[in-house]
C-alpha positions as CSV (number, residue, x, y, z in Angstrom):
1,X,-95.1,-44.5,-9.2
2,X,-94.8,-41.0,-11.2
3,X,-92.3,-39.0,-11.8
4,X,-91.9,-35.4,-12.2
5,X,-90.0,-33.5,-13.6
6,X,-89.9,-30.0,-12.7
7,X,-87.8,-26.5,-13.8
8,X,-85.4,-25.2,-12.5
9,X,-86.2,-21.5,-12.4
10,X,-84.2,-18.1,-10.9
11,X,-83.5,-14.5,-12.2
12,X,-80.8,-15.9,-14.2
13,X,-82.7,-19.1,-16.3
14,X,-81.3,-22.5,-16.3
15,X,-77.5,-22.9,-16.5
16,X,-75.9,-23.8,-19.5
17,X,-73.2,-26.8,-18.7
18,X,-70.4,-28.1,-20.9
19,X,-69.1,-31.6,-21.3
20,X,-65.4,-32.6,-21.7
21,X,-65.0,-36.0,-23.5
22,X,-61.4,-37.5,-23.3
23,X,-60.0,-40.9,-24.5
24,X,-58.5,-42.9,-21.8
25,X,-58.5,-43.0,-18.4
26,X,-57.4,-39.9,-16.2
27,X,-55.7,-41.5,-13.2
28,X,-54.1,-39.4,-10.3
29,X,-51.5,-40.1,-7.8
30,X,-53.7,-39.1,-4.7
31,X,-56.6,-41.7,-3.7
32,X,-60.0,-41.0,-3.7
33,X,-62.5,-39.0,-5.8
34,X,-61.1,-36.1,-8.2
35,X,-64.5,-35.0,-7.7
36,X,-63.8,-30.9,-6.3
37,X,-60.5,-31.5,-7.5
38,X,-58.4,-29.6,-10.0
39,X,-57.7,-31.6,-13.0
40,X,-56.4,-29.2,-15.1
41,X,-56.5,-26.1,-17.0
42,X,-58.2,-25.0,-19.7
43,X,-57.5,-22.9,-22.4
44,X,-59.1,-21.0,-26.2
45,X,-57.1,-20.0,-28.1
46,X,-57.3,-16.8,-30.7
47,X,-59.0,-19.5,-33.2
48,X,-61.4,-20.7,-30.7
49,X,-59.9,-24.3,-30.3
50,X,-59.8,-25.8,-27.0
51,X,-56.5,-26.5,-25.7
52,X,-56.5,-28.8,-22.2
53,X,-52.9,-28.9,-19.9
54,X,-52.9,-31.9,-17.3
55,X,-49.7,-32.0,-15.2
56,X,-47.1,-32.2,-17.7
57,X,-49.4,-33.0,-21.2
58,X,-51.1,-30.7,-23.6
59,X,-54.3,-32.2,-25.4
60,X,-55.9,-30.1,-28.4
61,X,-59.1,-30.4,-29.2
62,X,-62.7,-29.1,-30.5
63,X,-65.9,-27.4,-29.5
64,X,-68.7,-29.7,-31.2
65,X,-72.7,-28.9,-30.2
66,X,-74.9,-32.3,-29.3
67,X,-77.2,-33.1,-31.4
68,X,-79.6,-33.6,-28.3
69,X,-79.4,-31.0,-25.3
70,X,-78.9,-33.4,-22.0
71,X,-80.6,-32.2,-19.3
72,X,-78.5,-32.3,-15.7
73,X,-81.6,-33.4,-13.2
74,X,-81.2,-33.4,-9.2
75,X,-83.7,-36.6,-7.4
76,X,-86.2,-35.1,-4.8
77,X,-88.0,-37.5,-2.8
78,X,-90.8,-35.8,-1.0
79,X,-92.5,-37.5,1.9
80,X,-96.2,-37.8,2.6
81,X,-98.8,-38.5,4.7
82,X,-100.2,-41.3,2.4
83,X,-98.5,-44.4,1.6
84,X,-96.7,-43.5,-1.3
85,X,-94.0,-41.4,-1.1
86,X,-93.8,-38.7,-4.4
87,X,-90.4,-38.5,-6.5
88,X,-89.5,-35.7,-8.0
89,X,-86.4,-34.5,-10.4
90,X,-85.6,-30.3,-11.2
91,X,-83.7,-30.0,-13.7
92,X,-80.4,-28.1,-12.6
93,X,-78.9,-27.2,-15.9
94,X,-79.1,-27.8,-19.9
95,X,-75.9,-29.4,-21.8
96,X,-76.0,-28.4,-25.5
97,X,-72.4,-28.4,-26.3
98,X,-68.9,-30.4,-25.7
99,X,-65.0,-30.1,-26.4
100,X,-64.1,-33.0,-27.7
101,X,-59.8,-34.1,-26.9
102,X,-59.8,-37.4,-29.6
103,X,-56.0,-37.2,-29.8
104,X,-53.1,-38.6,-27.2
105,X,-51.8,-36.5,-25.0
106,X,-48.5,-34.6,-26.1
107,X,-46.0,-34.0,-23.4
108,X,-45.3,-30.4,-22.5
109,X,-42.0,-30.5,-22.2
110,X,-40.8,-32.5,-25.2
111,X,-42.4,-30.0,-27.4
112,X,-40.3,-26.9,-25.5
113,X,-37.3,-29.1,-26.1
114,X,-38.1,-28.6,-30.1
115,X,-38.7,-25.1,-29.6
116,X,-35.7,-24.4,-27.8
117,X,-33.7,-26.4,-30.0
118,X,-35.0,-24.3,-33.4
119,X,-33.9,-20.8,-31.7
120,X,-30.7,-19.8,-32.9
C-alpha cells in the first residue's frame, strides 16, 4: 500500500498551530468530549509569558519552540476502479512551537485574598 502525503496549499500557506502541554489531567464537570469546548482563557503578558485561567486556577507558564516541527495531517481514502483503494494524507497545518504550564495550578482566589489583605 502507499502513502501520500500531499500539501496543503491556499492564498494564505499552511497554518501555523500551537501546542499546550499541561501536567495532570483536565477533568470537567459535564460528560462527554471538551472537544469544541471552552477550556479556558489564555493570556501574554507585557513580558511575553503565557498565563492560562481554568475556572477558578491560574497556571503560568512558557513559550518553548520544538525542536522538530510536527506536522497536523488529515487521512483521505480515495476510491478506485481497481482493487486497491489509494490513501492519502494533506497536511493541514505545521506545529513549531508550544507553551509549556510545568507548575500546579494556583487558585485564583487565594491569591486575591493576599492582595486584598496587603492594601492598607
Amino acid at each position: 500500500m502507499q502513502v501520500f502525503i500531499q500539501p496543503f496549499s491556499n492564498e494564505e500557506g499552511l497554518q501555523e498551530w500551537g501546542i499546550i502541554e499541561l501536567q495532570g489531567d483536565l477533568d470537567s464537570k459535564e460528560s462527554g468530549s471538551l472537544a469544541g469546548k471552552l477550556v479556558g482563557d489564555l493570556f501574554y503578558n507585557k513580558d511575553g509569558i503565557p498565563t492560562f485561567i481554568i475556572g477558578h486556577h491560574i497556571l503560568v507558564g512558557k513559550a518553548e519552540k520544538l525542536e522538530k516541527p510536527l506536522a497536523v495531517l488529515e487521512k483521505r481514502h480515495i476510491q478506485t476502479k481497481g482493487k486497491d483503494d489509494k490513501t492519502e494524507y494533506v497536511v493541514r497545518a505545521i506545529v513549531k512551537r508550544k507553551l509549556c504550564f510545568r507548575d500546579r495550578p494556583k487558585p485564583i482566589v487565594g491569591s486575591m485574598q493576599k492582595v486584598v489583605n496587603k492594601t492598607p
